[in-house]
C-alpha positions as CSV (number, residue, x, y, z in Angstrom):
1,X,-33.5,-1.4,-1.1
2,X,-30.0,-0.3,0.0
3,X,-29.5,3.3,1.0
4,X,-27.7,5.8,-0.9
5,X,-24.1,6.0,0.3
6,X,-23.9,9.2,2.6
7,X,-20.6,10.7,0.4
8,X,-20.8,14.2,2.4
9,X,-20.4,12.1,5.5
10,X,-17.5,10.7,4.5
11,X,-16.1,13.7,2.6
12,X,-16.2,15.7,6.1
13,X,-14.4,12.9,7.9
14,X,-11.5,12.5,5.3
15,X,-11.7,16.2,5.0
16,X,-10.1,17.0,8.2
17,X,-6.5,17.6,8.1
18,X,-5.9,15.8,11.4
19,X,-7.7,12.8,10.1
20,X,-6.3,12.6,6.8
21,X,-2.7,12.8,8.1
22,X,-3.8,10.1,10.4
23,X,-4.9,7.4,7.8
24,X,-2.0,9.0,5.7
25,X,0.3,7.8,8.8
26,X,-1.4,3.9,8.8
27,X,-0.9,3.6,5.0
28,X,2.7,2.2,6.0
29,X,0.8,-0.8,7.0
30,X,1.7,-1.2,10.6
31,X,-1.4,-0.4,13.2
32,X,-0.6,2.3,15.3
33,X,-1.3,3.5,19.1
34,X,-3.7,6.4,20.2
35,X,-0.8,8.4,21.3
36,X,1.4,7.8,18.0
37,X,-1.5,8.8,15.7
38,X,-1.8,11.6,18.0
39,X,2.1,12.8,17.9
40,X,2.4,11.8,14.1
41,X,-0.9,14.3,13.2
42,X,0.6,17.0,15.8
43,X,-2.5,17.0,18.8
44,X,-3.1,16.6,21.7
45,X,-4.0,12.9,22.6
46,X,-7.2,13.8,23.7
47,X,-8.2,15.4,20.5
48,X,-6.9,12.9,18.5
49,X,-9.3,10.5,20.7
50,X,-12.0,12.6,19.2
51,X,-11.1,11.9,15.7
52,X,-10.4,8.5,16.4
53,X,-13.8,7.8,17.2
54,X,-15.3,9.4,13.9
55,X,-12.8,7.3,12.2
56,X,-14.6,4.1,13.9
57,X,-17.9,5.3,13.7
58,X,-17.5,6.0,9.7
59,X,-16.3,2.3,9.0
60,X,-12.6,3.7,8.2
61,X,-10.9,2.4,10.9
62,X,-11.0,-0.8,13.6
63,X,-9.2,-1.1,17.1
64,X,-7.7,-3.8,18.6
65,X,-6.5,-4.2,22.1
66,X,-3.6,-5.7,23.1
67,X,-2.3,-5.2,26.7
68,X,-2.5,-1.8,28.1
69,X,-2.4,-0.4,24.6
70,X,-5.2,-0.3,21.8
71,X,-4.1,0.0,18.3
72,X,-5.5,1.2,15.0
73,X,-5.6,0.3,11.2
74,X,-7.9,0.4,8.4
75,X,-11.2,-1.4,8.5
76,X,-10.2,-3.1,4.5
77,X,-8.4,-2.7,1.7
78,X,-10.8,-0.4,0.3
79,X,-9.8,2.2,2.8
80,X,-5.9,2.0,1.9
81,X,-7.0,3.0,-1.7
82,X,-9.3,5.7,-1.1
83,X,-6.4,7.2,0.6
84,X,-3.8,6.1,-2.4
85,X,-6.3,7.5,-5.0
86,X,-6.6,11.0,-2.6
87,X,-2.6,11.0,-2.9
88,X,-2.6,10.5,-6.9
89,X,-4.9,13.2,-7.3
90,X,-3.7,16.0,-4.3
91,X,-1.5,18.8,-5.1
92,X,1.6,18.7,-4.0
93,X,2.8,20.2,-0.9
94,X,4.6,24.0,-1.1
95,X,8.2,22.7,-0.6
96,X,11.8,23.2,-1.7
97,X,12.3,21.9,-5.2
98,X,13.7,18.3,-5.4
99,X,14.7,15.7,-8.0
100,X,13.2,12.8,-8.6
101,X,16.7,11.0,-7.0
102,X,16.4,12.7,-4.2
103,X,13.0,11.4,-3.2
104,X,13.6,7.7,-1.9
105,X,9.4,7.4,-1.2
106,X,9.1,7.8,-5.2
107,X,11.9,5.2,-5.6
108,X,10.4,2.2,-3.5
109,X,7.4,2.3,-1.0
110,X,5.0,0.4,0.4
111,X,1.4,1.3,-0.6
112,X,-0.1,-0.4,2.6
113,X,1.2,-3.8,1.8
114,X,1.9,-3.8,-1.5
115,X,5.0,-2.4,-3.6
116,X,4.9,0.8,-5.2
117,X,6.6,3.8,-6.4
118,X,9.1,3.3,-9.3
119,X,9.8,-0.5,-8.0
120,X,6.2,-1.3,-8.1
121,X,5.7,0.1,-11.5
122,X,8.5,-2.1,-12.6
123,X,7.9,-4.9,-11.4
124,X,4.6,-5.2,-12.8
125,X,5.6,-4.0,-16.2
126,X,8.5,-7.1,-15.9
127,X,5.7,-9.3,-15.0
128,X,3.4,-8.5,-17.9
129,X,6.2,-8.4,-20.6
130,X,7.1,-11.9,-19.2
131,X,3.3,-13.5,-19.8
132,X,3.4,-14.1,-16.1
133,X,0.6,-11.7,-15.5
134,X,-2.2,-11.0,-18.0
135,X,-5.6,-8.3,-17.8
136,X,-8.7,-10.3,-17.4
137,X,-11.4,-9.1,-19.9
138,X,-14.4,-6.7,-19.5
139,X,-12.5,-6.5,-15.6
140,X,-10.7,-3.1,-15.9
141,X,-8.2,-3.4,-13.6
142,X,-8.2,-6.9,-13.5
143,X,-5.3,-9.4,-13.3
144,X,-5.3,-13.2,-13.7
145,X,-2.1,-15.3,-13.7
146,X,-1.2,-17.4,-16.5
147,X,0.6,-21.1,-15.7
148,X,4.0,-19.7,-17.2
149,X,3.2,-16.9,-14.2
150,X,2.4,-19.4,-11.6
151,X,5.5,-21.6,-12.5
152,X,8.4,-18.6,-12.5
153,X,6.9,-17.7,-9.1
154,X,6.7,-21.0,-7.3
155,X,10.2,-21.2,-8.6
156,X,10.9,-17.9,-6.6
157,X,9.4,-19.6,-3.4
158,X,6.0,-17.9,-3.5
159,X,3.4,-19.7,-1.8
160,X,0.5,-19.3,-4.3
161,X,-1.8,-21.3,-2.4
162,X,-1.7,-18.9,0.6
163,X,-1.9,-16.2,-1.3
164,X,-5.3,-17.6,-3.4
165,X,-6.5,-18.0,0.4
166,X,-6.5,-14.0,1.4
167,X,-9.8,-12.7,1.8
168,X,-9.6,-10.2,-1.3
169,X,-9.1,-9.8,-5.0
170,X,-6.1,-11.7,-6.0
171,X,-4.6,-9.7,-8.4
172,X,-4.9,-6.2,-10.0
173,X,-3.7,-3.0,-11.2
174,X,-3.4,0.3,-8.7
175,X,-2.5,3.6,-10.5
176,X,0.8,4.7,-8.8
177,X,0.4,8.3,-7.4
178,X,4.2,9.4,-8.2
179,X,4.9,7.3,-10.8
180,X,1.4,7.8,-13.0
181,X,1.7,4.2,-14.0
182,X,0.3,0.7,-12.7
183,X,2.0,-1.5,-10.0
184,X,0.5,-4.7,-8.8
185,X,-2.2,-5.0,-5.9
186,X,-4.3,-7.1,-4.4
187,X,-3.4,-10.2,-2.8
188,X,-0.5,-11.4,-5.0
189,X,1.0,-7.9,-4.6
190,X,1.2,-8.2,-0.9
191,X,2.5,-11.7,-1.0
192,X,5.3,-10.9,-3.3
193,X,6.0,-8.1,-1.3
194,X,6.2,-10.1,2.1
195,X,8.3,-12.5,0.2
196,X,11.1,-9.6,-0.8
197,X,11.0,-8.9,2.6
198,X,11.2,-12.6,3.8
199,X,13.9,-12.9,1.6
200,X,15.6,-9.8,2.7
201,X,15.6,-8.0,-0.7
202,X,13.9,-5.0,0.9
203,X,13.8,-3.4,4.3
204,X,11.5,-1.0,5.4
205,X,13.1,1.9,6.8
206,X,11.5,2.4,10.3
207,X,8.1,4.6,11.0
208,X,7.9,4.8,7.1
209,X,6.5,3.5,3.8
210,X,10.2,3.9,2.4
211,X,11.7,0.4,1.4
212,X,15.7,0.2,1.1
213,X,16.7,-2.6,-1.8
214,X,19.7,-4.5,-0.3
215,X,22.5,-6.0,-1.5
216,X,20.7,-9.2,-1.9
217,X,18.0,-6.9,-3.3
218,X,19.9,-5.6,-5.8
219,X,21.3,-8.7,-6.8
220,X,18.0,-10.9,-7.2
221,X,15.7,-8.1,-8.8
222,X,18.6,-8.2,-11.4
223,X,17.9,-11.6,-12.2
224,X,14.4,-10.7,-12.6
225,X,15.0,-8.5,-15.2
226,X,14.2,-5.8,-12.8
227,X,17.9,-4.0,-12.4
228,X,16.9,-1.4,-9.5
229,X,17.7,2.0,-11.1
């Protein structure tokens, strides 16, 4: 018989504000250094070694070397949404007062390596009212593509194939934390995500989740249906 899952374990580790800033840092995707976890979560690079290794040893995190430097990401998937569904459901931080235009991380972001934020949430609203996407019964959360689906996105280039290849559910919904609606996850969500950027419809500003539409962008999400607001 499997062991109960130690949740105050786990709630201590993600508790931590260093360490939390730290997974929030690798939740643009990329694997980052010792020493960049360490500036980007403000300590010392020895104490961020220290909280490294509780990372590890908790099954959040995995290291890989490559030269003189070793770098960091999450262990799965199912770490980059237990730090999405912490964000939908933290308070915000004591700031300024802004509006929503003046917040480009609510406009487009990557959530891990997916699209989210108000892009995300259109884009799978576009593909739903299009019959390209439909929810899979008694799945919550669940998303299966239907042939008209499969067609329109082989027609944008998409290789399904290699996306039906990824090691992890293929398609479903993930609650947006700014945008309190659904954008699309799971492997088809990071594929048509690496496509936009392929295609060079989005660019990812640099050290950030933020994503930038082009003019190309602008022009092919139009088509879509999708005319970036």
């Amino acid at each position: 018989m499997n062991a109960e899952p130690d949740l105050a374990r786990i709630a201590a580790t993600v508790g931590d504000p260093r360490r939390i800033q730290m997974l929030a840092l690798l939740m643009e995707g990329r694997a980052l250094t010792a020493k960049e976890l360490a500036l980007g979560a403000g300590v010392e690079p020895a104490t961020a070694t220290a909280h490294l290794k509780r990372l590890l040893e908790d099954g959040l995190l995995e290291s890989a070397s490559q030269g003189r430097h070793k770098y960091f990401r999450f262990k799965s998937e199912h770490v980059a949404q237990l730090v999405e569904s912490l964000m939908r459901v933290a308070p915000p931080r004591t700031a300024a007062p802004a509006t929503r235009g003046e917040e480009p991380i609510r406009a487009a972001r990557f959530c891990y390596d997916h699209l989210a934020g108000s892009l995300g949430t259109g884009l799978l609203a576009l593909m739903l009212r299009k019959g390209w996407l439909q929810d899979v019964t008694g799945d919550a959360g669940q998303l299966e593509l239907t042939p008209k689906g499969g067609k329109a996105l082989a027609q944008l280039g998409l290789d399904l194939e290699a996306a039906h290849e990824r090691r992890r559910r293929f398609a479903c919904r993930c609650l947006d934390w700014s945008e309190r609606q659904d954008h699309l996850a799971g492997a088809l969500g990071a594929a048509l995500a690496d496509h936009f950027k392929a295609s060079r419809w989005i660019e990812r500003h640099k050290h950030s989740r933020v994503v930038r539409i082009t003019p190309l962008g602008i022009d092919g999400f139009t088509r879509l249906g999708l005319p970036p607001g």
